[in-house]
C-alpha positions, 0 to 999 in steps of 0.5 A, a space after each residue: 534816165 530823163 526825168 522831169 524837174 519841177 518844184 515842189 508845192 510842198 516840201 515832205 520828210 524824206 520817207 523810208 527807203 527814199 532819195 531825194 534829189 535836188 537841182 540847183 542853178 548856182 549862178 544867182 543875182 548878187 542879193 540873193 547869194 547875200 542872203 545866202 551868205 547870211 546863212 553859211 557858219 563861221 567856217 564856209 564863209 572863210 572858205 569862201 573868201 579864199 576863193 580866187 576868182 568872184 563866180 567861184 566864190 558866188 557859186 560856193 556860197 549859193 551851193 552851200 547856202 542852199 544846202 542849209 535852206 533845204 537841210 534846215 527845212 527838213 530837220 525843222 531848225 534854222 539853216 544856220 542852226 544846222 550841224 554839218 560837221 566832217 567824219 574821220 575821212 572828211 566826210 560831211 555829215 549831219 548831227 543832232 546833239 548828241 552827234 548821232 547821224 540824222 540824215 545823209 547828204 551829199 552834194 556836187 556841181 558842175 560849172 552853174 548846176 548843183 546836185 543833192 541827195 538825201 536820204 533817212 537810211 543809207 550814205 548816199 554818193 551823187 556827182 554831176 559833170 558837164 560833158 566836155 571832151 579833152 586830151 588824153 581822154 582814152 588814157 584816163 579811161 584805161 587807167 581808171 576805169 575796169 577791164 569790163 568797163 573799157 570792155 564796155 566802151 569798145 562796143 560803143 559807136 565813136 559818136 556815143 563814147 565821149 557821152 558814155 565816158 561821163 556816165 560811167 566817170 559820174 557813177 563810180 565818183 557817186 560809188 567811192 563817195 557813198 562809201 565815204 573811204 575812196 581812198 580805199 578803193 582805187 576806181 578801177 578796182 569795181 565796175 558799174 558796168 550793169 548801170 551803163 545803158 541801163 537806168 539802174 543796176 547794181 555795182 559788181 565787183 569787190 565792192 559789191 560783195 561787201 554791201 549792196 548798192 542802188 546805183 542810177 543815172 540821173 538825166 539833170 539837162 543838156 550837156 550834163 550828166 549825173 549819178 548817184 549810189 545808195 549803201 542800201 535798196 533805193 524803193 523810190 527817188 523824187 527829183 525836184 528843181 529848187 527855185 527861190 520860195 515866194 517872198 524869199 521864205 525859206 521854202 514852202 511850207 
């Protein structure tokens, strides 16, 4: 599903049975990523450090940064301020004080992109790749990927199958991190094979018995593709773009 990027004039609370979406380039000028950094907790700025190579760490603290600037925006506290903690299976979260869950969130990037989703109802899964071919490739889609998926893929012309390889890979990594518990679902125990070709569909097999999912492609730009899998109906979804505010404000008000 292409879509179009743009930012938003004004950043809205995230209505009932709703997605955001949020693309971000994650290769910034030096005196941005430290004022980003200024806003990580203690805790991602040693994660940061141990970063071997400088683009990782930047990117890390751009990704992370960010998320707190648009966190912050929709919770109406300071980014810093912002509780992200980890559930039982390491889960990021948010919390309010009480530790009640105030919004679900997940993050992925791929190289120089990042990718958000948000919700108010449901766990939410997203996963971004760039699309680049590698040895073994048909392997790891035999022993990852559903009897019906590969089934899938023997239809697809040769020129098609690298690109199709990733939208399938992007929509079961979105499902296992929606559900928050992967560990407990190898991927070729379920099939997205419904979503491929398709802008949306809904996950079939076990999983799929056990709860309904909105699951969509999402167009993110050239040599890139991108899913994401809702625990729940999906009524609408907005994509944005996020660039720096005017005047280096948190966002636009």
């Amino acid at each position: 599903m292409e879509l179009a990027w743009n930012a938003p004039t004004k950043l809205t609370q995230i209505e009932k049975g709703a997605v955001h979406i949020w693309r971000v380039n994650l290769d910034l000028p030096a005196l941005d990523v430290r004022h980003l950094e200024e806003k990580l907790s203690t805790d991602e700025k040693i994660r940061a450090r141990r970063f071997r190579f400088e683009r990782d760490r930047t990117r890390f603290i751009a990704a992370h940064g960010i998320l707190r600037l648009i966190l912050g925006r929709y919770l109406k506290v300071e980014p810093n301020l912002v509780r992200i903690c980890s559930d039982k299976n390491g889960k990021p979260k948010v919390v309010d004080k009480t530790g009640i869950e105030t919004i679900f969130f997940n993050l992925s990037h791929s190289q120089e992109l990042g990718l958000y989703g948000f919700s108010k109802d449901y766990h939410i899964g997203i996963d971004i790749e760039r699309i680049r071919d590698f040895p073994g490739r048909g392997e790891v889609a035999d022993h990852f990927f559903s009897s019906r998926e590969n089934d899938f893929f023997k239809g697809v012309p040769e020129r098609m199958r690298l690109e199709e390889f990733f939208r399938c890979w992007v929509l079961k990594e979105a499902v296992i991190k929606a559900l928050g518990d992967g560990l407990s679902y190898p991927l070729n125990a379920f099939d997205v094979s419904r979503a491929l070709g398709e802008q949306a569909g809904l996950l079939l097999g076990e999983i799929g018995k056990e709860s309904r999912f909105s699951i969509q492609v999402l167009g993110v730009g050239p040599g890139f593709t991108a899913a994401f899998a809702l625990r729940g109906k999906c009524r609408r979804v907005h994509c944005w773009q996020w660039c720096w505010p005017r005047g280096k404000q948190e966002m636009a008000s």
